[in-house]
mmCIF file of the N, C-alpha and C atoms, coordinates in Angstrom:
data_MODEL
# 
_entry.id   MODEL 
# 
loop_
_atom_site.group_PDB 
_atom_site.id 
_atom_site.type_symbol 
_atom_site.label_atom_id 
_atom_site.label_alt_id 
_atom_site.label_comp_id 
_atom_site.label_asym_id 
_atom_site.label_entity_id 
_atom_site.label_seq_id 
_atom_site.pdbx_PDB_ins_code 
_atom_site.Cartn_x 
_atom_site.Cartn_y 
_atom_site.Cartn_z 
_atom_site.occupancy 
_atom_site.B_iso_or_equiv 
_atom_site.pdbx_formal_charge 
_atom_site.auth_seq_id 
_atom_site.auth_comp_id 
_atom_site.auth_asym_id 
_atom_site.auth_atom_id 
_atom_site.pdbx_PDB_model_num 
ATOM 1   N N  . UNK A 1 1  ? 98.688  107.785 104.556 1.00 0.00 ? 1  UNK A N  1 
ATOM 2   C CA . UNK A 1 1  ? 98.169  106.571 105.131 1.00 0.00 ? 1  UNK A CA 1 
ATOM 3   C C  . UNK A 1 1  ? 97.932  105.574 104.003 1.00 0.00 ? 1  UNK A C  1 
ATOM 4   N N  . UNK A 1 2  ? 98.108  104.403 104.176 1.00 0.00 ? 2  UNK A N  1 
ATOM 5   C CA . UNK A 1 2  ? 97.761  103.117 102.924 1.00 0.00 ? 2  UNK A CA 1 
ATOM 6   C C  . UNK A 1 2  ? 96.621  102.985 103.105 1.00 0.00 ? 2  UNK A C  1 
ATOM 7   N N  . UNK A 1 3  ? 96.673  102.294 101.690 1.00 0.00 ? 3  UNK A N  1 
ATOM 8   C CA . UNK A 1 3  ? 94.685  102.385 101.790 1.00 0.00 ? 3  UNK A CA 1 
ATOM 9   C C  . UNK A 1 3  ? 94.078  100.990 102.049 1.00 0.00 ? 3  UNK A C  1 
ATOM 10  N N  . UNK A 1 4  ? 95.552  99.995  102.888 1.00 0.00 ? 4  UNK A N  1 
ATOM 11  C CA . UNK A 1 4  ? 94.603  99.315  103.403 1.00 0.00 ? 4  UNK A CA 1 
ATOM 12  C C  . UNK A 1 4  ? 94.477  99.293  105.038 1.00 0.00 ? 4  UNK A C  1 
ATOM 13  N N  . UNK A 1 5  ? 94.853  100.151 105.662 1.00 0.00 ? 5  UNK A N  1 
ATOM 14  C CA . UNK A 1 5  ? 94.933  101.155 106.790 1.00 0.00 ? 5  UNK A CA 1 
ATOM 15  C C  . UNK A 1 5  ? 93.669  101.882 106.739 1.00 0.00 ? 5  UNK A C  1 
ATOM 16  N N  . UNK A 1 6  ? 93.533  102.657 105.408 1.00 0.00 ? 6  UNK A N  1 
ATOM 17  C CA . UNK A 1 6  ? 92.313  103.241 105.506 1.00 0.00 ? 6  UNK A CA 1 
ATOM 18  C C  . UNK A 1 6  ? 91.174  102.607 105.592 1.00 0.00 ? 6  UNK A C  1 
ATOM 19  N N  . UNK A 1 7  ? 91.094  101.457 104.998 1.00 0.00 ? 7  UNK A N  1 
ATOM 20  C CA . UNK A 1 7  ? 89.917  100.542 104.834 1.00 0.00 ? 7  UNK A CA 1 
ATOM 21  C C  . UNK A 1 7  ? 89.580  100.042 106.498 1.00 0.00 ? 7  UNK A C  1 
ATOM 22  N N  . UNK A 1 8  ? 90.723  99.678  106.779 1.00 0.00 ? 8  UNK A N  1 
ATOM 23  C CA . UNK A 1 8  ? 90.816  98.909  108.852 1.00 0.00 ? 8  UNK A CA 1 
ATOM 24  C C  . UNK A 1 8  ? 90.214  99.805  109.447 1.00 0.00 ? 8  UNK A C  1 
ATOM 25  N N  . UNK A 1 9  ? 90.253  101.640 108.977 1.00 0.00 ? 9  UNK A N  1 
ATOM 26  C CA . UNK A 1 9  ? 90.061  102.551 109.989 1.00 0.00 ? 9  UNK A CA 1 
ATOM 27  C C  . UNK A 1 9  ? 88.450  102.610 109.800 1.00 0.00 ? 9  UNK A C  1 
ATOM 28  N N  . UNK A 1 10 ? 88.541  102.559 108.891 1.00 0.00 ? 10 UNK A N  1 
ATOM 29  C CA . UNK A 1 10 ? 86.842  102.665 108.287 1.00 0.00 ? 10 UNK A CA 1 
ATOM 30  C C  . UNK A 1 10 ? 85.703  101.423 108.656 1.00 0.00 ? 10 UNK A C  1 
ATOM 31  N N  . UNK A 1 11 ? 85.832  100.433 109.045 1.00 0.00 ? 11 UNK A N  1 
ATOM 32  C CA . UNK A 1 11 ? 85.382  99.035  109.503 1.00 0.00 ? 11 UNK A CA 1 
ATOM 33  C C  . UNK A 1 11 ? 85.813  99.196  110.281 1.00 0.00 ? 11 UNK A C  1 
ATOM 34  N N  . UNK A 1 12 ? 86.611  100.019 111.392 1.00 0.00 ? 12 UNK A N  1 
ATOM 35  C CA . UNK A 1 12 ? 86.640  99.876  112.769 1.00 0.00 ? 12 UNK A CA 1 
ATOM 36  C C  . UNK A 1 12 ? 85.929  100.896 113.469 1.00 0.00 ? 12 UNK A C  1 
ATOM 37  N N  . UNK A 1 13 ? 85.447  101.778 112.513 1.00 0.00 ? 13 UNK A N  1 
ATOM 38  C CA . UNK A 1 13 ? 84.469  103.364 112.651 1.00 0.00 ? 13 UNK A CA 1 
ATOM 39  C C  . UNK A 1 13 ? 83.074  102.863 111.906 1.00 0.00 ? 13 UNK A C  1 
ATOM 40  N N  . UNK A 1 14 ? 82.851  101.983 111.880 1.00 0.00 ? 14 UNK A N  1 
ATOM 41  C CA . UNK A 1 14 ? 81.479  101.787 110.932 1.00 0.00 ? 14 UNK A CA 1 
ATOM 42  C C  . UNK A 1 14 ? 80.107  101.893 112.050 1.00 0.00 ? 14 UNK A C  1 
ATOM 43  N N  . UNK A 1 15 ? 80.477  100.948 113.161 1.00 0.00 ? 15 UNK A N  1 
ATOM 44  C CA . UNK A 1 15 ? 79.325  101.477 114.168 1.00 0.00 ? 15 UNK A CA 1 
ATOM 45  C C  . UNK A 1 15 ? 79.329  102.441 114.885 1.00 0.00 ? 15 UNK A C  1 
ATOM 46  N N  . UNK A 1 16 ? 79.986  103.447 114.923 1.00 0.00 ? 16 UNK A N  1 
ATOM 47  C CA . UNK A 1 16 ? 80.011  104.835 115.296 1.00 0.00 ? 16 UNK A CA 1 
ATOM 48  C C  . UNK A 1 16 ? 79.492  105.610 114.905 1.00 0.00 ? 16 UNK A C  1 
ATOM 49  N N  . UNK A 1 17 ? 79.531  105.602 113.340 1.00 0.00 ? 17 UNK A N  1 
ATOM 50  C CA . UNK A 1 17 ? 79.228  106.289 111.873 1.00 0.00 ? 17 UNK A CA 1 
ATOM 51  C C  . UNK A 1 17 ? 77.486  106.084 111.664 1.00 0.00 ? 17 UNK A C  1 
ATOM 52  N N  . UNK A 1 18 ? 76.924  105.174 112.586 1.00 0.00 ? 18 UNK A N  1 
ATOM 53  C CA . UNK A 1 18 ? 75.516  104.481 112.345 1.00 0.00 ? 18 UNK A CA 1 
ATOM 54  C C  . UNK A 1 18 ? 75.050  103.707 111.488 1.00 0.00 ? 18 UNK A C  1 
ATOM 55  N N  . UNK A 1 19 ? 74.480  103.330 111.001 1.00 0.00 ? 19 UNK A N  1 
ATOM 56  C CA . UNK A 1 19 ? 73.743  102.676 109.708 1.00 0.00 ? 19 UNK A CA 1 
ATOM 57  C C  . UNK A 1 19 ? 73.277  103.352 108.089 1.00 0.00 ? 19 UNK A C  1 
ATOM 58  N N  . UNK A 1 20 ? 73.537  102.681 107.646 1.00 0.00 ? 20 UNK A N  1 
ATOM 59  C CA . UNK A 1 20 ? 73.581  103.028 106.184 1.00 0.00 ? 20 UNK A CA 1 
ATOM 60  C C  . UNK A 1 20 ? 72.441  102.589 105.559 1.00 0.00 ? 20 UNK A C  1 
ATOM 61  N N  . UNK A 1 21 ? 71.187  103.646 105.135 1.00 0.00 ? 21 UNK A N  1 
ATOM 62  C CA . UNK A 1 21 ? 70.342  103.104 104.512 1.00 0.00 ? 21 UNK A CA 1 
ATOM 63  C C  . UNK A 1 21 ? 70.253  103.317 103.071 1.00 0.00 ? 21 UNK A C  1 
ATOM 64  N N  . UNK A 1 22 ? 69.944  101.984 102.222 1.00 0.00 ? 22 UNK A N  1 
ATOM 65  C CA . UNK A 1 22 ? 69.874  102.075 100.756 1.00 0.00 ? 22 UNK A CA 1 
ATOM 66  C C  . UNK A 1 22 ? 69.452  103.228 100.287 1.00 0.00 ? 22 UNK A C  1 
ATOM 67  N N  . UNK A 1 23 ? 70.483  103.856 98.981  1.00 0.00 ? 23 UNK A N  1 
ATOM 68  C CA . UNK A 1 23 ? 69.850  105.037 98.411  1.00 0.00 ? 23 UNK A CA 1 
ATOM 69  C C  . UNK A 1 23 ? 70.026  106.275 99.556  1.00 0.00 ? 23 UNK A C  1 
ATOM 70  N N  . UNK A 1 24 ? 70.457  105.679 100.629 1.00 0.00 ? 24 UNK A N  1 
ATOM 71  C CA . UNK A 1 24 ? 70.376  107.118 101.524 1.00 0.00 ? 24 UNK A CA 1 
ATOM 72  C C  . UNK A 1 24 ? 72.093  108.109 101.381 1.00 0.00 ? 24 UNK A C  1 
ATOM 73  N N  . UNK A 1 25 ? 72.215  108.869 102.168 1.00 0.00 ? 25 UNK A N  1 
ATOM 74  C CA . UNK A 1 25 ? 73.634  109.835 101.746 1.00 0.00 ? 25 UNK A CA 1 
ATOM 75  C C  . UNK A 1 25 ? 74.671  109.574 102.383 1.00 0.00 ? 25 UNK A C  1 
ATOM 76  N N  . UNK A 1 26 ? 75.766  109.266 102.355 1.00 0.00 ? 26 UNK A N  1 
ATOM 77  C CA . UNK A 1 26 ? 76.560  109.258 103.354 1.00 0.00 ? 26 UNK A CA 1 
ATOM 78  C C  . UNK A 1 26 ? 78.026  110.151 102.808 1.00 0.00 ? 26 UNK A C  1 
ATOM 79  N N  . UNK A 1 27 ? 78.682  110.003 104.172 1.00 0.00 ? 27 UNK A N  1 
ATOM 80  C CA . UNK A 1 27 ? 79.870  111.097 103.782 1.00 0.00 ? 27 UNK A CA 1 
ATOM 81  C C  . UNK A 1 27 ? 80.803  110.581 104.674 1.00 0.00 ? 27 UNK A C  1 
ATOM 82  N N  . UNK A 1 28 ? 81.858  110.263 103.512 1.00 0.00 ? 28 UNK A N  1 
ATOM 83  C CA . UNK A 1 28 ? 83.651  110.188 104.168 1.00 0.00 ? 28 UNK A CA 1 
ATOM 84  C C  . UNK A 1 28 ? 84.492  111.157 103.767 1.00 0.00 ? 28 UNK A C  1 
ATOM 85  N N  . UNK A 1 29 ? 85.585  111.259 104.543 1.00 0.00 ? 29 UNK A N  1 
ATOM 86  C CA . UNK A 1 29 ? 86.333  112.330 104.371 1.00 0.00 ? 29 UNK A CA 1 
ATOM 87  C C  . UNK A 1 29 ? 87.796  112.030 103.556 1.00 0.00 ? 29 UNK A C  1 
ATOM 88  N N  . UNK A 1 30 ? 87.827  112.292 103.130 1.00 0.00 ? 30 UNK A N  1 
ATOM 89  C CA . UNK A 1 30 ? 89.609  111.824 102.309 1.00 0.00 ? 30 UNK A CA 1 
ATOM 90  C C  . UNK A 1 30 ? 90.398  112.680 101.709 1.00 0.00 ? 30 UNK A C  1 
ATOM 91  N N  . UNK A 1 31 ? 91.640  112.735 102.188 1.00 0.00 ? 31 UNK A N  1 
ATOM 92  C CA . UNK A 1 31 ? 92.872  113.909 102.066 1.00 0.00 ? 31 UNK A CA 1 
ATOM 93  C C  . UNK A 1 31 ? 93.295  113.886 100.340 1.00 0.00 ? 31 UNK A C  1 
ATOM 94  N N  . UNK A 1 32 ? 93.641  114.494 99.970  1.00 0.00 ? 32 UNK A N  1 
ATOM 95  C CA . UNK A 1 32 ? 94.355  114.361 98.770  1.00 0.00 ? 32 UNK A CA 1 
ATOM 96  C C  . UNK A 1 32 ? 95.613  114.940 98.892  1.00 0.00 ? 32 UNK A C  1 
ATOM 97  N N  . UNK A 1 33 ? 96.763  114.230 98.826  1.00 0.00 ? 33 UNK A N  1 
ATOM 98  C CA . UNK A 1 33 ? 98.401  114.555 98.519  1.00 0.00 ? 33 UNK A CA 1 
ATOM 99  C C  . UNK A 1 33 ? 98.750  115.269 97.617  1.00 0.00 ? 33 UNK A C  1 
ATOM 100 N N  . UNK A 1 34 ? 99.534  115.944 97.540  1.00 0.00 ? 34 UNK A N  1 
ATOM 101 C CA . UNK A 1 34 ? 100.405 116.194 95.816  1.00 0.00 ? 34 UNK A CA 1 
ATOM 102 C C  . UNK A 1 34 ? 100.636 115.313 95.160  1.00 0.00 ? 34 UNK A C  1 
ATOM 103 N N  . UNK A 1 35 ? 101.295 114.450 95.829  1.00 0.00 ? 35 UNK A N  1 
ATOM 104 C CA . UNK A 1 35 ? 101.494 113.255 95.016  1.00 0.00 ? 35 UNK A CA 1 
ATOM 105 C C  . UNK A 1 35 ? 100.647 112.590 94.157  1.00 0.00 ? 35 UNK A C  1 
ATOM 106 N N  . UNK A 1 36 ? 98.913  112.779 94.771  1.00 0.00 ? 36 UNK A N  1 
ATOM 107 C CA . UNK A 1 36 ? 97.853  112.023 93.948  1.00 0.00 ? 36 UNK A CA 1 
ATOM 108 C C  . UNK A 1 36 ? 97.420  113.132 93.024  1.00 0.00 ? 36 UNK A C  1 
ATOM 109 N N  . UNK A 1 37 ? 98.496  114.006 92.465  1.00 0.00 ? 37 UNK A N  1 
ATOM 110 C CA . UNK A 1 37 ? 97.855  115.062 91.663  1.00 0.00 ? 37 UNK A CA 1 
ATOM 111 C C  . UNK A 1 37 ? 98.974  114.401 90.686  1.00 0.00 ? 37 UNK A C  1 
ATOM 112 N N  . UNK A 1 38 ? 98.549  114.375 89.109  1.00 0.00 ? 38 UNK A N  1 
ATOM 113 C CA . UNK A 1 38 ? 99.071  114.204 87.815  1.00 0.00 ? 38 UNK A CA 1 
ATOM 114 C C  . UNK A 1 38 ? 99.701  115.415 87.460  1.00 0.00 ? 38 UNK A C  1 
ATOM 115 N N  . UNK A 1 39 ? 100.671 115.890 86.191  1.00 0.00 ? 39 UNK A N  1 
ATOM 116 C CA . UNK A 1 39 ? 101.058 116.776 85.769  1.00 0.00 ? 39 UNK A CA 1 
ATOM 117 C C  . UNK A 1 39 ? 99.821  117.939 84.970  1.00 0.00 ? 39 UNK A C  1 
ATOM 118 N N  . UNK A 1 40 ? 98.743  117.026 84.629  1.00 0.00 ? 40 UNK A N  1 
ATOM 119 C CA . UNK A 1 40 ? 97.497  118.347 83.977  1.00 0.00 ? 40 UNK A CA 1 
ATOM 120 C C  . UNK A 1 40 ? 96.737  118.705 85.159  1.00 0.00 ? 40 UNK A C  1 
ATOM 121 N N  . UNK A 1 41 ? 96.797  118.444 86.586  1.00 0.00 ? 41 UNK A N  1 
ATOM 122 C CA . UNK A 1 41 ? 96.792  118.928 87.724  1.00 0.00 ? 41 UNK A CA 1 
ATOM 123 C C  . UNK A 1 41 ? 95.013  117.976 87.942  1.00 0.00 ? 41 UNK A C  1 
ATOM 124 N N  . UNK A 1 42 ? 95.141  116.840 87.165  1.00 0.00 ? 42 UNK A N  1 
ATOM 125 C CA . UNK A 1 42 ? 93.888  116.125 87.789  1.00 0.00 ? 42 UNK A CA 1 
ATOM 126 C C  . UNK A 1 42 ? 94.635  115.098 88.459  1.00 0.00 ? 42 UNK A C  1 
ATOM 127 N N  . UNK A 1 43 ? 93.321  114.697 89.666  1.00 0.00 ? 43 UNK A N  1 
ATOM 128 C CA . UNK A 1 43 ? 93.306  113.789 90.779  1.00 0.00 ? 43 UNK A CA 1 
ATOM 129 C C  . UNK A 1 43 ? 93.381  112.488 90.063  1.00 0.00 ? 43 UNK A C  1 
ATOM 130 N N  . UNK A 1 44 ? 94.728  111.801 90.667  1.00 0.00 ? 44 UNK A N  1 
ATOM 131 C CA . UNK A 1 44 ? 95.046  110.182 90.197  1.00 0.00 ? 44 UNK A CA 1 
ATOM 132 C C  . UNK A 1 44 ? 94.517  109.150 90.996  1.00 0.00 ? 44 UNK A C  1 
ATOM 133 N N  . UNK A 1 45 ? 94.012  108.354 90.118  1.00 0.00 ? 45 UNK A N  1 
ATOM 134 C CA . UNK A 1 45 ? 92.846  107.628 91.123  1.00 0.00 ? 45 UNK A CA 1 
ATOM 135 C C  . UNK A 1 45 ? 93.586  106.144 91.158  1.00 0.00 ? 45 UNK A C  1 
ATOM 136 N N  . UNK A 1 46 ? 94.893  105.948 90.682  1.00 0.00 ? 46 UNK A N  1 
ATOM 137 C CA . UNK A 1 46 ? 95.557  104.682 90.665  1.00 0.00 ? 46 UNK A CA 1 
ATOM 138 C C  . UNK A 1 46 ? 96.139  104.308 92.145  1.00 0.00 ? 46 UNK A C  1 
ATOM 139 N N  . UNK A 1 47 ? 96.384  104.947 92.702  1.00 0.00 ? 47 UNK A N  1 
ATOM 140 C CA . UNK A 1 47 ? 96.427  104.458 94.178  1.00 0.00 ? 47 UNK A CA 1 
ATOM 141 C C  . UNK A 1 47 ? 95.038  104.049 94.504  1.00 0.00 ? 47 UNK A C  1 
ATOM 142 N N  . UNK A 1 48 ? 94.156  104.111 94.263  1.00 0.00 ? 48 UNK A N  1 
ATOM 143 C CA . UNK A 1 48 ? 92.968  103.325 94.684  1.00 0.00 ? 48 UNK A CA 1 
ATOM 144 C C  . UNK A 1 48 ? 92.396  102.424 94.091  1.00 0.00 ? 48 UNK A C  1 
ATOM 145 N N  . UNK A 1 49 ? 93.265  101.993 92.860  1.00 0.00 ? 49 UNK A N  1 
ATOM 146 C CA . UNK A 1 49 ? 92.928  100.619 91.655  1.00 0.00 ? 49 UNK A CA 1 
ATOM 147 C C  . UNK A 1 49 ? 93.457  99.309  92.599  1.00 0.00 ? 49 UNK A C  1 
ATOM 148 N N  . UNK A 1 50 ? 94.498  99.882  93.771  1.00 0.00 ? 50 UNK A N  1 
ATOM 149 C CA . UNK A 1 50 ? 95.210  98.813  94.160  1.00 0.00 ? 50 UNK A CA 1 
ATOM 150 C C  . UNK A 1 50 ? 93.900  98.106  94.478  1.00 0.00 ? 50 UNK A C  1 
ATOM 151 N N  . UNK A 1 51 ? 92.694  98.328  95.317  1.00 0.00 ? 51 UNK A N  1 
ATOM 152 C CA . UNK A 1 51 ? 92.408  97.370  96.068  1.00 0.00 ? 51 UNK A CA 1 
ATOM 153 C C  . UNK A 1 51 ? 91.538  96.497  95.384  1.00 0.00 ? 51 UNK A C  1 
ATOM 154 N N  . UNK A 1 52 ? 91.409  97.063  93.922  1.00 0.00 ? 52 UNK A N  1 
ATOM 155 C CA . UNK A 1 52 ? 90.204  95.815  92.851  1.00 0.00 ? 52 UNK A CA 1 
ATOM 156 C C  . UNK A 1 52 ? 91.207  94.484  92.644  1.00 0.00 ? 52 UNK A C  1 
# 
């Protein structure tokens, strides 16, 4: 999924999800591909630089 798909899905699930209080915990869920794995077998976080 693109992650600006993911972002639409997430702001379209935000009042479902309830309210978010400062400092309080929250939890999303997110897949990791092979693809977002590097050759020293750490998680590549450059698919998610796109959206700065």
């Amino acid at each position: 999924m693109y992650v600006w798909a993911r972002m639409a899905r997430m702001m379209a699930t935000a009042r479902s999800r309830g309210p978010y209080l400062v400092g309080g915990e929250s939890r999303l869920v997110f897949r990791c591909l092979p693809t977002d794995i590097d050759f020293n077998n750490h998680l590549n976080n450059a698919r998610y630089m796109m959206l700065a």
